[in-house]
C-alpha positions as CSV (number, residue, x, y, z in Angstrom):
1,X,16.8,130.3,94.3
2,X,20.1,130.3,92.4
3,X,21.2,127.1,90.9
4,X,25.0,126.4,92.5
5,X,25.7,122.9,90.5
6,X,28.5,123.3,88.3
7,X,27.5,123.6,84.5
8,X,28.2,120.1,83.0
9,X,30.4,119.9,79.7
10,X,27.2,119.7,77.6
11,X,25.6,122.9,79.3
12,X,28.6,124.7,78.1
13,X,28.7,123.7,74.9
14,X,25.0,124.8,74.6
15,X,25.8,128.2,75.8
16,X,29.0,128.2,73.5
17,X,26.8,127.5,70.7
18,X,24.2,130.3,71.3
19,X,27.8,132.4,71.8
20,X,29.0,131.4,68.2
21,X,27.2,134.3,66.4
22,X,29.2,136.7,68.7
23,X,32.9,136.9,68.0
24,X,33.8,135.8,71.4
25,X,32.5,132.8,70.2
26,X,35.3,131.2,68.7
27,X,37.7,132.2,71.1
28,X,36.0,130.8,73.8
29,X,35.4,127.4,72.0
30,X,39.4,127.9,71.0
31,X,40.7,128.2,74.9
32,X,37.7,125.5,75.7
33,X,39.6,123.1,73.2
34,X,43.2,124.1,75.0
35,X,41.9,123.5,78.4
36,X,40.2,120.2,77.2
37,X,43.6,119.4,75.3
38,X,46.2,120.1,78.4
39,X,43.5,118.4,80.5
40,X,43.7,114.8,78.2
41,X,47.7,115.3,78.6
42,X,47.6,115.3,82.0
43,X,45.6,112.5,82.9
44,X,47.9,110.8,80.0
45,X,50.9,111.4,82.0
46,X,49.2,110.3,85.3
47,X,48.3,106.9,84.2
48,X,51.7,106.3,82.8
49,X,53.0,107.4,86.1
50,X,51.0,105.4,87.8
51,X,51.7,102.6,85.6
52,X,55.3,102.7,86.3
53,X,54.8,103.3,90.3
54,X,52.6,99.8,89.8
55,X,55.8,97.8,87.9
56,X,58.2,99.5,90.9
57,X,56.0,98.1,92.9
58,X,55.9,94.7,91.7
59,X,59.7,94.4,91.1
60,X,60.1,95.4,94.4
61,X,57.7,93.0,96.2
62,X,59.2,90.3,93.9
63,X,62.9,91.8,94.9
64,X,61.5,91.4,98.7
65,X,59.7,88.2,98.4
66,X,63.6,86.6,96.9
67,X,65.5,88.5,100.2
68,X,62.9,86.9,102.7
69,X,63.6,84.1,101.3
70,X,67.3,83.8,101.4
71,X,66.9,85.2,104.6
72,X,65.2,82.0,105.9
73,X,67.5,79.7,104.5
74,X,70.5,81.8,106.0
75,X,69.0,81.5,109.3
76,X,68.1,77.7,108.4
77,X,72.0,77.5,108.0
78,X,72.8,79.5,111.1
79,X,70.7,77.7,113.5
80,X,72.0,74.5,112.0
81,X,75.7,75.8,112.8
82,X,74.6,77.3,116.7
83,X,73.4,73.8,116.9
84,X,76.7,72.5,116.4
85,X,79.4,72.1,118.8
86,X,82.9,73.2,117.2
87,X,85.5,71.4,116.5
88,X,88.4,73.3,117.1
89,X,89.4,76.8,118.4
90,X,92.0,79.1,116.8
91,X,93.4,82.3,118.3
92,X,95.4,85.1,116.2
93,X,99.0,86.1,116.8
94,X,100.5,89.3,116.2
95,X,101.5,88.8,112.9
96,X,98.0,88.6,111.9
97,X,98.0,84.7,111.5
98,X,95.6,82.1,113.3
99,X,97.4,79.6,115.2
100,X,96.0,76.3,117.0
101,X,96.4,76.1,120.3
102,X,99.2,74.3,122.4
103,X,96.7,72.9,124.8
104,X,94.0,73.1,126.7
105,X,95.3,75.1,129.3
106,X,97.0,77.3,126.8
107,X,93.6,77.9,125.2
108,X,91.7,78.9,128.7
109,X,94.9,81.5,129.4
110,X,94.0,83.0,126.1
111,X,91.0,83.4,127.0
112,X,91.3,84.5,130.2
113,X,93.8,87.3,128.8
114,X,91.3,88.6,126.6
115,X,93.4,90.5,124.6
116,X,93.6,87.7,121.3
117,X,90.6,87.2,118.8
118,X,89.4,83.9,118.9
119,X,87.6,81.7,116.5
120,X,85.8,78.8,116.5
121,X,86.0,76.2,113.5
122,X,82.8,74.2,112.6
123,X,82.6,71.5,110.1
124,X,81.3,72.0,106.6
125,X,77.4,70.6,105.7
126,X,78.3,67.0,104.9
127,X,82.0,66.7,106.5
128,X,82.7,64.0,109.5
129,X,85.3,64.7,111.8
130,X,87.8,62.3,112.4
131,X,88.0,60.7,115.2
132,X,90.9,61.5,117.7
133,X,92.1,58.0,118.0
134,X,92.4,57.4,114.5
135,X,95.5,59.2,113.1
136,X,96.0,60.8,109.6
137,X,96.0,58.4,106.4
138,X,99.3,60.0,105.7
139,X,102.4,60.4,108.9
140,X,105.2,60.5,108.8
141,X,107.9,58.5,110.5
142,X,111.0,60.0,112.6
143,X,112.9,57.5,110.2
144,X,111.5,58.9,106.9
145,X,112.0,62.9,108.6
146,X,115.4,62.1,108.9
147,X,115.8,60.7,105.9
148,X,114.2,63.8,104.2
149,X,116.8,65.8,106.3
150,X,119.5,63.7,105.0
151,X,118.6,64.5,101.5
152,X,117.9,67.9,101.9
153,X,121.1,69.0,104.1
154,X,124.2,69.1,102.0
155,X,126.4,68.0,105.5
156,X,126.8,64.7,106.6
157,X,126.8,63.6,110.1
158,X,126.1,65.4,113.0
159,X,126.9,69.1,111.8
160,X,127.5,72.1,113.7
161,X,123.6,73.8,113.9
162,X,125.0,77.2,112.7
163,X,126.5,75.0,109.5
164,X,122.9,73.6,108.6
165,X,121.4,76.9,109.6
166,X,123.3,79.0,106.8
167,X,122.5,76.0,104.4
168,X,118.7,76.0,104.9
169,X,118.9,80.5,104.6
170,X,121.0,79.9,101.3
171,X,118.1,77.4,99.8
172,X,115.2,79.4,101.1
173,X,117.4,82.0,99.0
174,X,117.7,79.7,96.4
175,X,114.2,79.2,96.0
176,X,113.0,82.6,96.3
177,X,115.1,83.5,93.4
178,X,113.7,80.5,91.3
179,X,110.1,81.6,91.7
180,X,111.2,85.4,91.3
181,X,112.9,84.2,88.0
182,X,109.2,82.5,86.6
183,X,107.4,85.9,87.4
């Protein structure tokens, strides 16, 4: 009956040792040590391996733990605004711009048409709408418009619409040079 077990560490030192008065002795101890050395380097550079795999790992669950929750509070926040009814509807032009719309028959033919983007307007966490009865702290009156005109429009009277045209191009003009002249 042969023995199949694997000699132990110990067994082959013994067997070394009864080796050392050959010359292959030494050798053998020599490539024992190498083995034993590369061995020790290996399982060196496995645990550090595995030590940084383990503090990926920990980053990343604490990296996961911060995104779920974010995630609830964004979803907090959006059923908060489906909730909500808005308060206004926009559509954009063809200049790129979003305009209110005219009425509420203007804004079912937009939508009917299909063909403008749309976008509702909610109110912000904390904001009250106004009421629709109550108007703006701050109007203004036809009097004070046309007394704003008045200053504004070097023509007195009631002047030819072409005159006051050309005046309000030349101080649009005027004014564009001004803030061209600061830059």
């Amino acid at each position: 009956m042969t023995d199949t077990k694997k000699p132990t560490t110990l067994a082959r030192a013994r067997v070394l040792a009864k080796q050392v008065t050959d010359g292959t002795a030494v050798y053998a101890l020599s490539s024992l040590a190498d083995q034993l050395e590369a061995a020790t380097e290996a399982r060196d550079s496995a645990v550090q391996s595995a030590k940084y795999t383990a503090d990926l790992c920990t980053q990343a669950l604490a990296d996961l733990k911060a995104v779920k929750a974010e995630l609830a509070e964004c979803q907090a926040k959006l059923a908060a605004l489906e909730a909500q009814e808005p308060v206004a509807e926009q559509f954009q032009g063809t200049n790129g711009e979003w305009h209110n719309f005219n009425n509420e028959q203007h804004r079912l033919n937009t939508i009917e048409d299909g063909s403008w983007k749309i976008r509702a307007l909610f109110l912000a966490a904390g904001a009250r709408e106004v009421p629709p009865d109550q108007e703006p702290a701050q109007t203004i009156t036809p009097l004070e418009e046309q007394q704003m005109f008045d200053e504004w429009c070097p023509y007195r009277g009631n002047p030819d619409p072409r005159t006051v045209w050309a005046a309000a191009i030349d101080a649009a003009n005027g004014m564009l040079l001004k803030q061209r002249n600061k830059s």
